[in-house]
MDTraj code that builds the backbone (N, CA, C; nanometers):
import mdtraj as md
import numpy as np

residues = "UNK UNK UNK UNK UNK UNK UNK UNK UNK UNK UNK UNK UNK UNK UNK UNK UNK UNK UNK UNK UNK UNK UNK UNK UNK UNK UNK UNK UNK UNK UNK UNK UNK UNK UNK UNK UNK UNK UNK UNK UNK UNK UNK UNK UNK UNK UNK UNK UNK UNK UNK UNK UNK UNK UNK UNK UNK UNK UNK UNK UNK UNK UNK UNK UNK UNK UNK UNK UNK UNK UNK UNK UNK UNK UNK UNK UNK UNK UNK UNK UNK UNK UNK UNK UNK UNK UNK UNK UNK UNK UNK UNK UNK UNK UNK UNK".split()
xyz = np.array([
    [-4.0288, 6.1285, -8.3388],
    [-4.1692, 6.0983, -8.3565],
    [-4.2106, 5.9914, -8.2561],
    [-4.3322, 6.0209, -8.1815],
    [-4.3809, 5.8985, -8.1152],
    [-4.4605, 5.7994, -8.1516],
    [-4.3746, 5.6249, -8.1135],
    [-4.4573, 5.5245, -8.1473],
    [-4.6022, 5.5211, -8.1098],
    [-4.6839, 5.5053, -8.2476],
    [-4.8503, 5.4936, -8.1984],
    [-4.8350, 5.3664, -8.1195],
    [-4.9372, 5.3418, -8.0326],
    [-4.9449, 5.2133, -7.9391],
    [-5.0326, 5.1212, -8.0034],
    [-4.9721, 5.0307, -7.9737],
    [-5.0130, 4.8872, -7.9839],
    [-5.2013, 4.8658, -7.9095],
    [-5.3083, 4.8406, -8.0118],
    [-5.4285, 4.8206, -7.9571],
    [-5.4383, 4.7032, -7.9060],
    [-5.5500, 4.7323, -7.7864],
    [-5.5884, 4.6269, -7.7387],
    [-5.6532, 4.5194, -7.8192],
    [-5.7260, 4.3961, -7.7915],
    [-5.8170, 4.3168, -7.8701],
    [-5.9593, 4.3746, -7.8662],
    [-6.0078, 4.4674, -7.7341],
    [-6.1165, 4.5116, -7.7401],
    [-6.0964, 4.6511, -7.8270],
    [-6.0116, 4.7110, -7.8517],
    [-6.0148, 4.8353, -7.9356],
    [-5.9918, 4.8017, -8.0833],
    [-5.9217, 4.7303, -8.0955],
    [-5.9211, 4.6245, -8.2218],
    [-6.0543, 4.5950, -8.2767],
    [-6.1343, 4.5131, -8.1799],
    [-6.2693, 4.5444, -8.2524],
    [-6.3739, 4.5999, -8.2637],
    [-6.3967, 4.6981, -8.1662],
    [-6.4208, 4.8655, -8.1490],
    [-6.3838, 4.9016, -8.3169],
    [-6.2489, 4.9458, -8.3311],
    [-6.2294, 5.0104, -8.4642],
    [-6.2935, 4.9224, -8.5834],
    [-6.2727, 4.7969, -8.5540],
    [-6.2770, 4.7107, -8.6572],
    [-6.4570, 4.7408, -8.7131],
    [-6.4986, 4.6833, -8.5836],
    [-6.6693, 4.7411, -8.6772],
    [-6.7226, 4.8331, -8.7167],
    [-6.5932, 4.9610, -8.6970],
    [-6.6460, 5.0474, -8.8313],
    [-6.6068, 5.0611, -8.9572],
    [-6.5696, 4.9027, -9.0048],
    [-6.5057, 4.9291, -9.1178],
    [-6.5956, 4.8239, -9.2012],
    [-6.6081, 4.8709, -9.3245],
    [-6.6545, 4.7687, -9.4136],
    [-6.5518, 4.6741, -9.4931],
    [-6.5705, 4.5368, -9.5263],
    [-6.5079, 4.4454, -9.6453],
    [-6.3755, 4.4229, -9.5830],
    [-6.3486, 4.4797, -9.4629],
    [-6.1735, 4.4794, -9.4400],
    [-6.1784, 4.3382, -9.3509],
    [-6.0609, 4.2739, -9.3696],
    [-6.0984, 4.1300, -9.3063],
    [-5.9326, 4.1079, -9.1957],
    [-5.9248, 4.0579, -9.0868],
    [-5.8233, 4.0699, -9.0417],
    [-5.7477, 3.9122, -9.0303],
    [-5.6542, 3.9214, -9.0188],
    [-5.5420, 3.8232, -9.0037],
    [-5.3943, 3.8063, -8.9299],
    [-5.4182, 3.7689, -8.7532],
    [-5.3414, 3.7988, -8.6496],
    [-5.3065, 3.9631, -8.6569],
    [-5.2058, 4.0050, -8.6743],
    [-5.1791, 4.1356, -8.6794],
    [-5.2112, 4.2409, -8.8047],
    [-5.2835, 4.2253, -8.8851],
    [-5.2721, 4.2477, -9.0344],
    [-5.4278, 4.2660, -9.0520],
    [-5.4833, 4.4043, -9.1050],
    [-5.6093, 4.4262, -9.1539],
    [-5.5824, 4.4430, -9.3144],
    [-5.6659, 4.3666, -9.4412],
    [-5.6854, 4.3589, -9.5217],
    [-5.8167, 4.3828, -9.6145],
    [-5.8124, 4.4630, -9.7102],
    [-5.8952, 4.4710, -9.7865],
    [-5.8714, 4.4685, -9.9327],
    [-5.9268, 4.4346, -10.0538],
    [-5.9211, 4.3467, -10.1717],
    [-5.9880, 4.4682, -10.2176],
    [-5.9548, 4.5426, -10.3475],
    [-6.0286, 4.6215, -10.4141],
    [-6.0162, 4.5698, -10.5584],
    [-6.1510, 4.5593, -10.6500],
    [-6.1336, 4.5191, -10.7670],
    [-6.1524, 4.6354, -10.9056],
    [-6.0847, 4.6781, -10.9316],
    [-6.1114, 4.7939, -11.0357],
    [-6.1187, 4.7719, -11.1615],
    [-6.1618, 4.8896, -11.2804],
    [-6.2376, 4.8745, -11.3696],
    [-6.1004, 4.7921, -11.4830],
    [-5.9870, 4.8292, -11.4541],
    [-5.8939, 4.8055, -11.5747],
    [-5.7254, 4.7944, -11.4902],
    [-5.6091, 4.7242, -11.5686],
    [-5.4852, 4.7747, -11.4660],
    [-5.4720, 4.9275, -11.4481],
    [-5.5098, 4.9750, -11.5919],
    [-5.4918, 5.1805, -11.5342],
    [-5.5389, 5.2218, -11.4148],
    [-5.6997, 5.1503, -11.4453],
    [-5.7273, 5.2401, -11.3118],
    [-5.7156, 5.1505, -11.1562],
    [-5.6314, 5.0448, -11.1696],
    [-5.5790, 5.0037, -11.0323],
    [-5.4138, 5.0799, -10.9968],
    [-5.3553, 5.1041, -11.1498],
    [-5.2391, 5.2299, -11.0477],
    [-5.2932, 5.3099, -11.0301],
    [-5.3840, 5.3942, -11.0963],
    [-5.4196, 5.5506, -11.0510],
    [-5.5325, 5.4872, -10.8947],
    [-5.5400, 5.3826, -10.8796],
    [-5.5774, 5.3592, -10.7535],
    [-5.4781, 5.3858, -10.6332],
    [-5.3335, 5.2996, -10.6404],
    [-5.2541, 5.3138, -10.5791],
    [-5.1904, 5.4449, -10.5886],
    [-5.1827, 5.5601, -10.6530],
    [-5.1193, 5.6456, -10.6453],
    [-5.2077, 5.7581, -10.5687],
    [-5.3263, 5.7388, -10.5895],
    [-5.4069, 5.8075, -10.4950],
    [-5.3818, 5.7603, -10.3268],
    [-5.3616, 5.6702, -10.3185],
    [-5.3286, 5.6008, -10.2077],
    [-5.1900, 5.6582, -10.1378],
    [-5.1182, 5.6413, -10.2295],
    [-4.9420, 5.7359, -10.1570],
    [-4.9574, 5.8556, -10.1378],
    [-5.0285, 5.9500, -10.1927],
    [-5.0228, 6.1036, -10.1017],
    [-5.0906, 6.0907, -9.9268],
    [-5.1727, 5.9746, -9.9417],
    [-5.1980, 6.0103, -9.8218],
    [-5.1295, 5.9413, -9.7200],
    [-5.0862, 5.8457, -9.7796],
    [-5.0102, 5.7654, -9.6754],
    [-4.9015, 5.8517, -9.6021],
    [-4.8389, 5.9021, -9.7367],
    [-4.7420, 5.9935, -9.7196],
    [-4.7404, 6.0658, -9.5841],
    [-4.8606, 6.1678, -9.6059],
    [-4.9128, 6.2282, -9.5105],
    [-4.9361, 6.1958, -9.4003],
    [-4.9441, 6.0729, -9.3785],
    [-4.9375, 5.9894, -9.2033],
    [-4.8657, 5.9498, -9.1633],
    [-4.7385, 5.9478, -9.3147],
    [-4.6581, 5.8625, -9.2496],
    [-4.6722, 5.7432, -9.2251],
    [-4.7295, 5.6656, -9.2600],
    [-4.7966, 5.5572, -9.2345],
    [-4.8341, 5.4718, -9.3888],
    [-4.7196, 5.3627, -9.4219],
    [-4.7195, 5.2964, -9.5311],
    [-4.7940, 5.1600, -9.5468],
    [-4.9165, 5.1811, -9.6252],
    [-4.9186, 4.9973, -9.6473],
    [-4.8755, 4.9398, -9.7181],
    [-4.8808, 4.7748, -9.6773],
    [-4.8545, 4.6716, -9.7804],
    [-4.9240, 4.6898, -9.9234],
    [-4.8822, 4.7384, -10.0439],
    [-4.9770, 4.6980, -10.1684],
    [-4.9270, 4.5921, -10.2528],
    [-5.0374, 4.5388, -10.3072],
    [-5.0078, 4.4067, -10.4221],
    [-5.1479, 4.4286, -10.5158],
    [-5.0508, 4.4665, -10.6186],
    [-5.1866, 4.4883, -10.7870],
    [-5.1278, 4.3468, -10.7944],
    [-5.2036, 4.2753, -10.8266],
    [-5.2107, 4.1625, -10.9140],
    [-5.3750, 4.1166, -10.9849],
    [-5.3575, 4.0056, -11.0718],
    [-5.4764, 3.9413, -11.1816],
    [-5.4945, 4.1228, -11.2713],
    [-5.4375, 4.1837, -11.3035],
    [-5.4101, 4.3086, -11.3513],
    [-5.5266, 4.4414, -11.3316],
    [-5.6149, 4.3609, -11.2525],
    [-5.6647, 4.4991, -11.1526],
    [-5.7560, 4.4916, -11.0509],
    [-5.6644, 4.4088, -10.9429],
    [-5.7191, 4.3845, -10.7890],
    [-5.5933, 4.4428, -10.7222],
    [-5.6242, 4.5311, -10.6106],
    [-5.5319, 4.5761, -10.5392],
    [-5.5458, 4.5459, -10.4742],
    [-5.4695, 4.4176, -10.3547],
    [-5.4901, 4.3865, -10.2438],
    [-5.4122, 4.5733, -10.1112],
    [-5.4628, 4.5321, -10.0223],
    [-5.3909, 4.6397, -9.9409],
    [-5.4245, 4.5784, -9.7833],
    [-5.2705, 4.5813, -9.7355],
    [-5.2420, 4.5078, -9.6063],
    [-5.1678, 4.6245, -9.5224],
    [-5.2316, 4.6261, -9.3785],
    [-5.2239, 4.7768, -9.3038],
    [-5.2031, 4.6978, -9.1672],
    [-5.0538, 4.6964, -9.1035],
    [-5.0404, 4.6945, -8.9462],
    [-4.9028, 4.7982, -8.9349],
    [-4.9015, 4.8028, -8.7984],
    [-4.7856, 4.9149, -8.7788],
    [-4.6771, 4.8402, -8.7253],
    [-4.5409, 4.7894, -8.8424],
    [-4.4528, 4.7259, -8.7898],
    [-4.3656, 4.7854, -8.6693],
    [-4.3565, 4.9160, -8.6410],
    [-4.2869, 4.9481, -8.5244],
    [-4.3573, 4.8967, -8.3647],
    [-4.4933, 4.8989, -8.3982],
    [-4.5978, 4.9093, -8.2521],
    [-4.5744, 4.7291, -8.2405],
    [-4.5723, 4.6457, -8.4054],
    [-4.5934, 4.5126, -8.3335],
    [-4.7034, 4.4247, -8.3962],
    [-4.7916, 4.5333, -8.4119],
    [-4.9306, 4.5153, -8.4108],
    [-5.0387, 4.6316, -8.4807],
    [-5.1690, 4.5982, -8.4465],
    [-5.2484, 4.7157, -8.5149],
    [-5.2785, 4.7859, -8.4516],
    [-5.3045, 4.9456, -8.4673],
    [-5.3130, 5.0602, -8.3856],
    [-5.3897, 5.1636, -8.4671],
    [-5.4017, 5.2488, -8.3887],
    [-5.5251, 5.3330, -8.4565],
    [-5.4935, 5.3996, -8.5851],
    [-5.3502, 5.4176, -8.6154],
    [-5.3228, 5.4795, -8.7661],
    [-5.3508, 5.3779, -8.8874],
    [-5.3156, 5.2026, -8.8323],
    [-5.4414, 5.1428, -8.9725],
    [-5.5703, 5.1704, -8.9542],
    [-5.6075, 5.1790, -8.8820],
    [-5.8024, 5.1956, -8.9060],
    [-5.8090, 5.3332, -8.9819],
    [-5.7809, 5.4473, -8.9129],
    [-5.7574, 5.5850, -8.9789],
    [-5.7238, 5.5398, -9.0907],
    [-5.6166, 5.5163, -9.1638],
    [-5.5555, 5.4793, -9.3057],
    [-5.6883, 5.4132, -9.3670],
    [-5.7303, 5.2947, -9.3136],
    [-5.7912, 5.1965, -9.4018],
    [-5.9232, 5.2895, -9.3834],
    [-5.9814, 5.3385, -9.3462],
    [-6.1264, 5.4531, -9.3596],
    [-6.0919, 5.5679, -9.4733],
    [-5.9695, 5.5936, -9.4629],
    [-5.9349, 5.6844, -9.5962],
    [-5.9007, 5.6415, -9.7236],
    [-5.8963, 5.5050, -9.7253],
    [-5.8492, 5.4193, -9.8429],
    [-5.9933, 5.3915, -9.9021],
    [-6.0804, 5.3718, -9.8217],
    [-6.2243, 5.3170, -9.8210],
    [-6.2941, 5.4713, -9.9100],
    [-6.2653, 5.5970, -9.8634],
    [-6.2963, 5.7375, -9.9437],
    [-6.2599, 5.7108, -10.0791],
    [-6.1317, 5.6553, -10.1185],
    [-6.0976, 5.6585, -10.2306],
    [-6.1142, 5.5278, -10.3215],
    [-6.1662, 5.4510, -10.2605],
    [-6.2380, 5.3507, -10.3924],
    [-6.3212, 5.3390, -10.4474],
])
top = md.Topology()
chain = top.add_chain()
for i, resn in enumerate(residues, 1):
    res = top.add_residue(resn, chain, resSeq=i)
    for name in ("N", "CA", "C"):
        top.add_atom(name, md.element.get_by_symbol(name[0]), res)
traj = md.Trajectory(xyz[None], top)
């Protein structure tokens, strides 16, 4: 499989302003989702693993306060962030 590449700082924020609520941190795009109950923050995250699946492409998750899902998206092989978190985090954004 080939490594996605490492974005520039100008494509970085190219992608970045099409994203809503997602906030970044050196290599690391983040977004905070707050849901109705803990149920429906796993059936949050489990909606979340088929697709990841599908890219291949895993994020960081953390349920905590029993139903905020934090979710943290860089590509540890590239280094850095690359176009499969933005893709990911726009499809994460479908499902909240």
């Amino acid at each position: 499989m080939t490594q996605a590449a490492k974005l520039s700082k100008k494509q970085i924020d190219q992608q970045f302003a099409k994203l809503a609520g997602w906030k970044r941190t050196g290599d690391v795009i983040t977004k905070e989702f707050i849901l109705e109950s803990f149920t429906g923050a796993a059936r949050f995250i489990t909606r979340i693993a088929p697709v990841a699946n599908r890219m291949d492409h895993h994020p960081d998750l953390k349920l905590y306060h029993y139903k905020r899902v934090k979710i943290m998206l860089s590509t540890h092989d590239a280094g850095g962030l690359t176009r499969k978190d933005f893709i990911l985090a726009a499809k994460i954004d479908k499902l909240g």
